[in-house]
Structures are given as C-alpha cells and as structure tokens.
N, C-alpha and C positions, 0 to 999 in steps of 0.2 A: 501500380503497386509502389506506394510512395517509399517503403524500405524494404526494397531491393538487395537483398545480400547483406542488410546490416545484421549485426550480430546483438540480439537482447537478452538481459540475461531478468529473469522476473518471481521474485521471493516469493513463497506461499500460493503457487499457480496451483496447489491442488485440486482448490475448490475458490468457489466464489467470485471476488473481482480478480483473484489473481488469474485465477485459470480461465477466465473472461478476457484477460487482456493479453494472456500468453496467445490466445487463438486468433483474435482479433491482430497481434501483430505478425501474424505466421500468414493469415489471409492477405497483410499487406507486405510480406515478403521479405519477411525478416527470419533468421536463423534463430533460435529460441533454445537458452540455458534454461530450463524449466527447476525450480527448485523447489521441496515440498517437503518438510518434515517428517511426515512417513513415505517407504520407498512406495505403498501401492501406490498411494496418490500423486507421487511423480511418474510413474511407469503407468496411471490412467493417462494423464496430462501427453504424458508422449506419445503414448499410442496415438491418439486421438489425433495429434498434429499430425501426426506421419499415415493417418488412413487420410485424410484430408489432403497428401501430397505436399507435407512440409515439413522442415527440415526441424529437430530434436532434440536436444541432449539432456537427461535426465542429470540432476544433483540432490541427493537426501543430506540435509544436516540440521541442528539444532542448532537456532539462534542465539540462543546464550554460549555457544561454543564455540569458542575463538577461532582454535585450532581449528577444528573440526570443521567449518564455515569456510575458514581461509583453503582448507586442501580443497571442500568440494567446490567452490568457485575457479581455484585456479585449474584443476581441471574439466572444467565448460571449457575456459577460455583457451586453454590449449585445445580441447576439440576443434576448435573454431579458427585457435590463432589471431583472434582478436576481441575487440569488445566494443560496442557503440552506444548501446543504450540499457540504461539500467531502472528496472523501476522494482522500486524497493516499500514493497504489499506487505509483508509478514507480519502477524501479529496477531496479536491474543484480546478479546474481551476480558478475562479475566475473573474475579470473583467483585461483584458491586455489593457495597456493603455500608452502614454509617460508619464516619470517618474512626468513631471511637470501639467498634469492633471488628473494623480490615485489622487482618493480622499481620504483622511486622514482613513473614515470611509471604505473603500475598502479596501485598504491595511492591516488596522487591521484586517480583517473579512478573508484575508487571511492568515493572522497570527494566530487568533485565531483558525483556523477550520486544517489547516494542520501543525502546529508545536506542537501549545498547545494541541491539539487534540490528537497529537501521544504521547507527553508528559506524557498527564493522563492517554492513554490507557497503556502504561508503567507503570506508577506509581500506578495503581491501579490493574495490573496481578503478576507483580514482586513480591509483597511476597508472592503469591501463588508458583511460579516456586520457589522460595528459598523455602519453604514448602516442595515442591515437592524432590530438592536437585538436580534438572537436568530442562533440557528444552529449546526451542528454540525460538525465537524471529525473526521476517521477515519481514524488514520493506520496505516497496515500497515507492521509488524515483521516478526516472525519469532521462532523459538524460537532461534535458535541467534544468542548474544550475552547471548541475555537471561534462559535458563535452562539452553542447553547450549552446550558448551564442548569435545566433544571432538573436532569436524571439522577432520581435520587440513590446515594450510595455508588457513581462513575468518578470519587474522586482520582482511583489511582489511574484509570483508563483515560478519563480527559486531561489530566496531567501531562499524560505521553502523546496527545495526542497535539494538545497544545503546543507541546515542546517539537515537536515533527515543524511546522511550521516556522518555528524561531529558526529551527537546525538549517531548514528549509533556506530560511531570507540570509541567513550569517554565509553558507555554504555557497550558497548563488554569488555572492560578492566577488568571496573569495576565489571563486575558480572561472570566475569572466576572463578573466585574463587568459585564460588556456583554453577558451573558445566552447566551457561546457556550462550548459544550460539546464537550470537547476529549478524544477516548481513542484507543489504542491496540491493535490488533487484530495477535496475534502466531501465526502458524499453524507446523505441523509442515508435514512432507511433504503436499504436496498434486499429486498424480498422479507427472507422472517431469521438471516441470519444473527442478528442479536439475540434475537428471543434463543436460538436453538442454543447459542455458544457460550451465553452470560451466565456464571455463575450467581444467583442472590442470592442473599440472607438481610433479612428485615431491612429492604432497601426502599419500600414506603418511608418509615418511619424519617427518611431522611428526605424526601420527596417534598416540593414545596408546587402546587399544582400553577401548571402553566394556566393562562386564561384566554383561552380561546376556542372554538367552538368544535367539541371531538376531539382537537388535534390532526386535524385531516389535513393532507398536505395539499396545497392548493389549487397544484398546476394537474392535478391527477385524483383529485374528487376523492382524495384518500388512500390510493394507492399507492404502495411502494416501487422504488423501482427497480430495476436490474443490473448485475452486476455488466451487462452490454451494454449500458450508458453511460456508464462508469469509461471502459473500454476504452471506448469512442472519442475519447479524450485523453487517455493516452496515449494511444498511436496518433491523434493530433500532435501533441508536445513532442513526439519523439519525432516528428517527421521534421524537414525543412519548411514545414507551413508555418512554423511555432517560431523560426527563426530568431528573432527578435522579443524572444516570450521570457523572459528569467524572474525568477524572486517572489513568483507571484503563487499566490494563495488562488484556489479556484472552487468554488462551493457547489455542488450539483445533487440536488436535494427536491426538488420542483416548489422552489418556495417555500420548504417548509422549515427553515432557520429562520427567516422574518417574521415570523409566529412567536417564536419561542426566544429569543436572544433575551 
C-alpha cells in the first residue's frame, strides 16, 4: 500500500473519475477528504470507503465559493491534521453550444466552476503541502482543448480545460522548490459521462466532422473507458513511484486523440 497513512483530499469524488480515484486511493491507504457538491453524494463516497475498511471524511461545498470551499477544506484537514495529496477532479461539462449563441452567463459559469474552482482548490491546499515540505498535486483535464478540437459547440469547456494544463506546467515550476509535484491527467471518453452531463443546443451546426473511420477509439475497438483507468494513474503520481514526474501532461484516451487532433 504505496500511501500508507497519507492524507488526500479529492474534488468531485461523487461520482465518476473522482469517486474512482477517491477509492482507488483509500485501497492504497491513504486517508481520503472526499469532496462532492451535493452532501448525498459525499455521504455515498464515504460510506462506501468505510464499508471497504477505509478511512473518510466527507466535505460538501460549491466551487465557485470562496468561502465556502476554503471552510470545507480546512476542515478535512484538521480532521486529519495534515495534508499530502491533492487531486483536483471537479468540474462541469457545461452547456456546448456555437460560440455565437453560449450565453454571456454560460460561459462564465464554466469558467467559474472548472478554472476558478481548480484555482482555489490550489490556493487554499498549497500552504499545507508547503507545511508539509513535499506532496503531490493531480489535476484532471481532458483531451478535448488540449489535443482535440473538433467537438462542436465545447468552446467554453475546452477552454478550461486547456487552461488546467498551462495552470498545470506554470504551477509545477513554481512549487519545485518546496518538493511538490504537480501533473496533469487528460482522459478520452470515459463511459457515457459526457453524453449524460453535456448541456447542447445546436451544437452540430458548429461541428466540423472529424475524418476517420466511426471515430472508434483504437486501442478498444471502440470502447470507452472507465473512470478505474483513470484512477490507476493517479494513485501512480501520488505515490513515490511518480517521484521525479512534474509538469507533465498525461493523455489516457486508448488512442483516440491521435484520430482527431
């Protein structure tokens, strides 16, 4: 159990890759700040670690709120008393629309919820890891912003997701020096959570078709994958395996970015 009594704290564990990687790092024995926008879906997430024999703490807050954000974090980490590893999941699809009818109020809201969001979850764990004098940071992307481009009507969604990665490489620079270690975890399709979460409106019309055959991802004859493979590679970067790992972008998609870039 490569983290052993470390303390994670993991945005958006409700559902999906977050609550994939919240369990995935409690199997590897880490103490787990589960965080989840609505309380049921933190209070599933926890139960679930602690019928499984793993340690808990539930935090409800909305990521556009400052305040709000900052209390429920720092009480995780007084639960805990400390803080090691942070991966910063949260975030919204959003409403996908042509760029000339997303509305003013849309586009903010995904601005607010997946840059600003990842933002504060940063700026308000960072001087615990500097505290600490080591730690890990894992922030989830996405392929589309950052190597594909042809989903029509995802401009304000690949925008942030874009931006995650710059935040990503500036952020890893900056905090080498205080022994934390900062990447980027970008995945393809992962089950049918797009389709279920994505707001459209006439978002063909802005769709420019990719040319390749189906669009089947390659390494999986078409199949999506899971937010466990996802997982699997966070608790890689968080551990001491990843040591020497910072700055870096990581795409996990089964090839199906080399298709469509």
């Amino acid at each position: 159990m490569d983290l052993q009594n470390r303390v994670a704290l993991v945005t958006g564990a409700g559902s999906g890759i977050g609550k994939a990687s919240a369990l995935k790092l409690s199997r590897e024995g880490a103490h787990l700040i589960v965080h989840a926008h609505k309380e049921q879906e933190t209070n599933a997430t926890v139960d679930e670690i602690k019928r499984s024999g793993g340690e808990a703490f539930g935090i409800t807050a909305d990521l556009r709120d400052g305040d709000g954000l900052h209390a429920a974090i720092e009480r995780g980490i007084k639960h805990y008393g400390g803080l090691d590893i942070v991966v910063a999941n949260a975030g919204i699809n959003g409403v996908w629309a042509p760029i000339d009818e997303l509305k003013p109020e849309e586009w903010d809201n995904t601005m607010q919820t997946n840059l600003r969001g990842t933002y504060l979850t940063l700026h308000y764990t960072v001087p615990h890891l500097k505290r600490a004098g080591k730690g890990s940071i894992i922030v989830i992307s996405s392929i589309n912003g950052t190597r594909v481009f042809s989903h029509g009507g995802a401009a304000a969604y690949s925008t942030t997701k874009g931006g995650l990665v710059s935040l990503t490489q500036m952020v890893a620079l900056e905090l080498a020096k205080h022994k934390i270690r900062v990447n980027v975890v970008c995945p393809g399709k992962i089950g049918s959570e797009i389709d279920e979460n994505t707001q459209s409106r006439s978002s063909e019309e802005a769709t420019e078709p990719a040319i390749y055959p189906d669009g089947r991802i390659p390494l999986t004859d078409g199949k999506a994958g899971s937010g466990d493979d996802i997982a699997e590679m966070v608790a890689f970067l968080a551990s001491e395996r990843a040591k020497f790992i910072t700055g870096t972008p990581i795409w996990i998609d089964g090839g199906q970015s080399l298709l469509v870039g």
